[in-house]
C-alpha positions in Angstrom: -3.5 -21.6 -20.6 -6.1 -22.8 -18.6 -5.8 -21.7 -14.5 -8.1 -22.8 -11.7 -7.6 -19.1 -10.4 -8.9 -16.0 -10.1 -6.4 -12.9 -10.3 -7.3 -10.7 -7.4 -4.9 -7.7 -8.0 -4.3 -5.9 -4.8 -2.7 -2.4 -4.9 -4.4 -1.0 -7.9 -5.0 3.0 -7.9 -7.8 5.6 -8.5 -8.7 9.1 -7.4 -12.0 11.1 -7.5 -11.4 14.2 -10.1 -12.2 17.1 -7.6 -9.2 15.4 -5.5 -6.7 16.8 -8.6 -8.6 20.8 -8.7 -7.1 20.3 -4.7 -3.9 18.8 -5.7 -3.2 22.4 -7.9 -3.9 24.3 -5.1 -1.6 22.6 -3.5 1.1 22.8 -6.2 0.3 26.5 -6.4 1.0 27.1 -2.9 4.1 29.5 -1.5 5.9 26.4 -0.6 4.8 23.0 -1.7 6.3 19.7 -1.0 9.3 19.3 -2.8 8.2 15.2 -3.0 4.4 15.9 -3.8 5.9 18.3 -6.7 7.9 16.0 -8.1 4.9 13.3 -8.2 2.0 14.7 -9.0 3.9 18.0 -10.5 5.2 15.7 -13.1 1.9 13.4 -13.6 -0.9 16.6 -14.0 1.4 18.6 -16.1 3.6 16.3 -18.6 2.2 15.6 -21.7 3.8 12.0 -21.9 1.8 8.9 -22.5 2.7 7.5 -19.2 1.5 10.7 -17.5 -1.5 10.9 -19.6 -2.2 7.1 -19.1 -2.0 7.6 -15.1 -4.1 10.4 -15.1 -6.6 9.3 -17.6 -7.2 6.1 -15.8 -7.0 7.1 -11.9 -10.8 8.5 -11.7 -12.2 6.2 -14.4 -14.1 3.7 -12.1 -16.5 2.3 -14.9 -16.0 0.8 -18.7 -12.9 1.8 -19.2 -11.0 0.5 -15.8 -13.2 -2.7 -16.4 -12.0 -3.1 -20.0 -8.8 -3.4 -18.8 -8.8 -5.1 -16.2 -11.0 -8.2 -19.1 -7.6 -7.4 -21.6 -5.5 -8.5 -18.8 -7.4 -11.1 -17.6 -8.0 -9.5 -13.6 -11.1 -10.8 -11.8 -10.9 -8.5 -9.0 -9.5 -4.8 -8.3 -8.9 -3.8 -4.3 -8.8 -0.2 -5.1 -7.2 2.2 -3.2 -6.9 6.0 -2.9 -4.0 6.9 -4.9 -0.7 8.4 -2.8 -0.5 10.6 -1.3 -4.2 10.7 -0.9 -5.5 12.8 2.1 -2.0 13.0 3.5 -0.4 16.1 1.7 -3.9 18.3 3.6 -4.4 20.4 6.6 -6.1 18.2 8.9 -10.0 19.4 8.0 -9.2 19.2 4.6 -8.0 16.0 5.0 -10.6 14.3 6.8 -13.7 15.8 5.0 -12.1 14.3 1.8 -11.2 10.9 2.8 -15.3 10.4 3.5 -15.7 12.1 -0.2 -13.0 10.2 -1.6 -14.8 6.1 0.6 -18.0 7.2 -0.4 -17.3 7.2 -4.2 -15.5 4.3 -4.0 -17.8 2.3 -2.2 -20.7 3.4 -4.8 -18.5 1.9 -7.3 -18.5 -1.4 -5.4 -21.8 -1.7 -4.9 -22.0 -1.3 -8.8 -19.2 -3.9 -9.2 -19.8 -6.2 -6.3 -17.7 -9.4 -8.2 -15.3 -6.7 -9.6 -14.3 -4.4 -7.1 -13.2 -4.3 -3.6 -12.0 -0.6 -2.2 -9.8 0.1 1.0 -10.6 2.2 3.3 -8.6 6.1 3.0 -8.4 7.5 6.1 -6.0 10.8 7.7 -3.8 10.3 10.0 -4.1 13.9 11.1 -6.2 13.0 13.2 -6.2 10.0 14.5 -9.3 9.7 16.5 -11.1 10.6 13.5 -9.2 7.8 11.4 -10.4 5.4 13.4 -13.9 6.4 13.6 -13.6 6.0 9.2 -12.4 2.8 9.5 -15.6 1.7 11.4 -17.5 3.7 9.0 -16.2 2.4 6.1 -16.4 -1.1 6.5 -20.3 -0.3 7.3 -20.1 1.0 3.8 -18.5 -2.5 2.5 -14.7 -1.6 2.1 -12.3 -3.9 3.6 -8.7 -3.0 4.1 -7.0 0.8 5.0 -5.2 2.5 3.2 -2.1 4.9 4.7 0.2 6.3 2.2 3.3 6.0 4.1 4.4 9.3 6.0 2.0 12.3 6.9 3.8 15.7 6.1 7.1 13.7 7.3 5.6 12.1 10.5 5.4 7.9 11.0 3.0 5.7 12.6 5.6 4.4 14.8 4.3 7.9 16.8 2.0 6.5 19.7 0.0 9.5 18.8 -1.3 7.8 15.6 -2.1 4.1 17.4 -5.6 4.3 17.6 -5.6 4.0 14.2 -3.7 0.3 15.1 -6.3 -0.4 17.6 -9.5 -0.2 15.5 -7.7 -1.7 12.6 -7.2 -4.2 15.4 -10.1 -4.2 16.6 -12.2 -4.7 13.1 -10.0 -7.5 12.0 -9.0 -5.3 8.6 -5.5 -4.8 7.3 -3.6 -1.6 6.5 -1.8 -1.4 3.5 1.3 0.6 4.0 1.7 2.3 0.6 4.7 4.5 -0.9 4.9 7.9 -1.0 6.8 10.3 -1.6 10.2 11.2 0.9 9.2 13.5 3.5 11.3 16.9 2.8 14.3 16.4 5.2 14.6 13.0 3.0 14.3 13.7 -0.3 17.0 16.1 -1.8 19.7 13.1 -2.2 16.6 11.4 -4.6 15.7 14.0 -6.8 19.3 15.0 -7.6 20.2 12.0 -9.1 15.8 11.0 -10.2 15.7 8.2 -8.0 12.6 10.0 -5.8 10.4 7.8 -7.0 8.8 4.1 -7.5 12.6 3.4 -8.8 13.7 3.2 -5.9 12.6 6.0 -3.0 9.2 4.9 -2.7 10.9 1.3 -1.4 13.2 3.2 0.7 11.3 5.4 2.4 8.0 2.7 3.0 10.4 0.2 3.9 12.0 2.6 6.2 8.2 3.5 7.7 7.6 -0.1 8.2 11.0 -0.8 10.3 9.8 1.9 12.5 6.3 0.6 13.1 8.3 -3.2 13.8 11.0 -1.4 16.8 8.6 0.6 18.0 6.7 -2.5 19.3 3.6 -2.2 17.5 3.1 -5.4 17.3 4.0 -6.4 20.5 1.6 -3.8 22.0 -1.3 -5.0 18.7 -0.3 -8.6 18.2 -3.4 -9.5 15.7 -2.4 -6.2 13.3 -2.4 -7.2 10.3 -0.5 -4.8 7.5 0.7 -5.3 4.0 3.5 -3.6 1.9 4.2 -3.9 -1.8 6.7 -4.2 -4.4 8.3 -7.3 -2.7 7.8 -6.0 0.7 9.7 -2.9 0.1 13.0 -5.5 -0.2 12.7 -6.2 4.0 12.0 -10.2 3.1 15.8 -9.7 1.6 17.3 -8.0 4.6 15.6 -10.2 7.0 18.4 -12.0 8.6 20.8 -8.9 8.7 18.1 -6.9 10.3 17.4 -9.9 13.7 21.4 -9.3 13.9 21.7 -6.2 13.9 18.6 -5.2 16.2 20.0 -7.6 18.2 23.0 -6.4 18.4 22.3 -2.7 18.9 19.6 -3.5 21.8 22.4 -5.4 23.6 24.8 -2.1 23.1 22.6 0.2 24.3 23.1 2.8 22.0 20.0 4.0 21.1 17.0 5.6 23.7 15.1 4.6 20.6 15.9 0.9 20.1 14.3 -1.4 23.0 14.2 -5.3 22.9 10.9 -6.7 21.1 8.8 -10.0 22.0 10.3 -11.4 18.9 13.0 -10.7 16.1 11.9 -8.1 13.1 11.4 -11.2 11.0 9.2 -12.7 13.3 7.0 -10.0 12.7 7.5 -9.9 9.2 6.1 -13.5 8.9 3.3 -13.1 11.8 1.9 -9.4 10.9 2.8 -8.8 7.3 1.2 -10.1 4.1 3.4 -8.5 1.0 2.3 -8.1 -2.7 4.4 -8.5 -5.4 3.4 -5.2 -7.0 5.5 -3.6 -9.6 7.5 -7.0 -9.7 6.8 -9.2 -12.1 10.2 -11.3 -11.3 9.5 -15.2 -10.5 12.7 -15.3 -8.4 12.2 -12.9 -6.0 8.7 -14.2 -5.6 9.5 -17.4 -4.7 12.2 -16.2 -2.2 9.7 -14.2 -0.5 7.1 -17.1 -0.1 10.2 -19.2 1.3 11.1 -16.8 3.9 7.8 -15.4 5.1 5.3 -18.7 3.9 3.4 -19.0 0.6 0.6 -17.8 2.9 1.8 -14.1 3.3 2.5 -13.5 -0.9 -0.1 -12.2 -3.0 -0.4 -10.7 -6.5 -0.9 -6.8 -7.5 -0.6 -5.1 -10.8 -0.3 -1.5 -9.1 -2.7 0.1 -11.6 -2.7 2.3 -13.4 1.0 3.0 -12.8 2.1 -0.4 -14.4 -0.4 -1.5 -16.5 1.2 -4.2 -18.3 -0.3 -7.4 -19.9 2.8 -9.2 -20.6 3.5 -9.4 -16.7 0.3 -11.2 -15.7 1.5 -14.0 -18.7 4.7 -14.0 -16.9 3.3 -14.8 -13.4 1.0 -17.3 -14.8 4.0 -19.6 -16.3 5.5 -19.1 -13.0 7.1 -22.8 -12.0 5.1 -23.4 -8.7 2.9 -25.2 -7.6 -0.6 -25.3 -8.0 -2.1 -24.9 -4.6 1.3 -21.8 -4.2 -0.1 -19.9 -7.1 -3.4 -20.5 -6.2 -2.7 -18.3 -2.7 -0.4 -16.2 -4.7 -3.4 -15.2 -7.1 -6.6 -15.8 -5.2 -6.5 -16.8 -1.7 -4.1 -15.1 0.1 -6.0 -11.8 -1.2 -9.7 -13.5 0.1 -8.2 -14.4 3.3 -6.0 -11.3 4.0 -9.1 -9.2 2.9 -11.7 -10.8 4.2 -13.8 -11.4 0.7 -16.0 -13.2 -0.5 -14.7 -16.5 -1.5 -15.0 -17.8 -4.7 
């Protein structure tokens, strides 16, 4: 079919290979986390295709990655480091790795200029430190940040971590709140019964992380943030209206220290300081209910490569009954404008 788009895909995945060697060490420490073994355990040890694929295709930022991105017919990558990036280190670690980790990917945009765009991997560990990346890496060309959810259990909703909300702020970038892993007083009802992961734990847990940043009055104390979160938004669009009500509703009881009154309803913020991506979701309904509760403005396409790599679903969003100028935001603009690219 012919399509006056581009596909800018969004949440797509990669990983420098020394950042694996430190991911064993990890896994062969006296206690690793039970989440970060069930992940990455599973994905550099199975022999499966799908592990195989994952790991074949995370640190290949050249022919390969570009191949397939021309099979499925993606313009533009915004690559991110993959979860849970820099998080799972001790705080030195973490933040000598996260300039190893922007570095190579900002080498492989300037390689790619019309093909890639990277996000900026920061860690939270130290906050101060975070910030100062951000500035750094946008000198560098990325656009974007990139927190994979919680940091050895602790949220964002933490003042301690805001000064990573005020030079995103400040720089006019977005952060991409991505899923990881529940924290380890989470996670044992998940990997009972398998559902620990992207299934369905990953949504739980980000969605959970986002709620927190919304009550604790992020936004009310950074009104310009900007953030994202995938899959659908982590299902929040869906429990908008029950979620005004009920925040509502326990402000007015008093019966949590933790719950204050906001400038606004959670959906409010939702629509105002959220974009969401559609990643991992290649289901027209849900996107079209999203774009009518938070504004064709705020949904935007991702494949989530390499961890759904998956032709069939870009051919399914394409026949997508919308119109034009919708799916051209879905596809293109809403990723140029949220991003601040280059536009086509």
């Amino acid at each position: 079919m012919t399509r006056d788009y581009l596909r800018i895909a969004t949440e797509e995945a990669f990983a420098p290979k020394e950042l694996f060697d430190m991911y064993r060490k990890v896994l062969q420490g006296p206690d690793p986390d039970p989440g970060f073994v069930s992940l990455f355990g599973f994905y550099m040890n199975s022999p499966s295709e799908r592990a195989q694929h994952i790991m074949n295709c995370l640190s290949d930022l050249g022919p390969q990655r570009l191949q397939h991105m021309d099979d499925c017919g993606i313009d533009r990558q915004i690559m991110a480091l993959t979860s849970p990036g820099v998080q799972i280190f001790d705080a030195d670690t973490a933040v000598a790795f996260a300039r190893v980790a922007n570095d190579e990917l900002a080498e492989a945009v300037r390689r790619h200029p019309t093909r890639y765009s990277g996000m900026i991997a920061v860690a939270p560990q130290r906050p101060a430190e975070a910030a100062k990346e951000i500035e750094r890496g946008l000198q560098m060309g990325l656009t974007g940040v990139i927190i994979n959810s919680h940091t050895q259990g602790e949220y964002l909703s933490d003042p301690k971590f805001w000064d990573i909300f005020a030079a995103a702020e400040a720089a006019n970038t977005p952060i991409y709140l991505h899923p990881n892993t529940a924290p380890r007083n989470m996670i044992q009802p998940f990997l009972e019964c398998g559902l620990d992961g992207a299934i369905y734990g990953f949504g739980v847990e980000t969605g959970l992380h986002a709620l927190r940043i919304i009550t604790a009055g992020v936004f009310d104390r950074f009104p310009k943030l900007q953030m994202i979160i995938g899959h659908m938004g982590e299902a929040l669009p869906f429990w908008a209206y029950r979620l005004d009500y009920m925040h509502e509703a326990t402000v007015r009881s008093n019966r949590y220290l933790t719950v204050k009154a906001l400038k606004k309803k959670p959906s409010d913020y939702l629509r105002e300081n959220f974009y969401i991506t559609n990643s991992g979701v290649a289901w027209e309904p849900a996107i079209k209910f999203s774009q009518q509760v938070l504004g064709a403005d705020r949904v935007m396409y991702a494949m989530d490569y390499p961890y759904q790599h998956v032709k069939a679903e870009v051919d399914t969003l394409d026949a997508m009954a919308m119109d034009a100028a919708d799916k051209k935001r879905f596809f293109q603009t809403n990723a140029e404008n949220a991003f601040h690219l280059p536009k086509a």
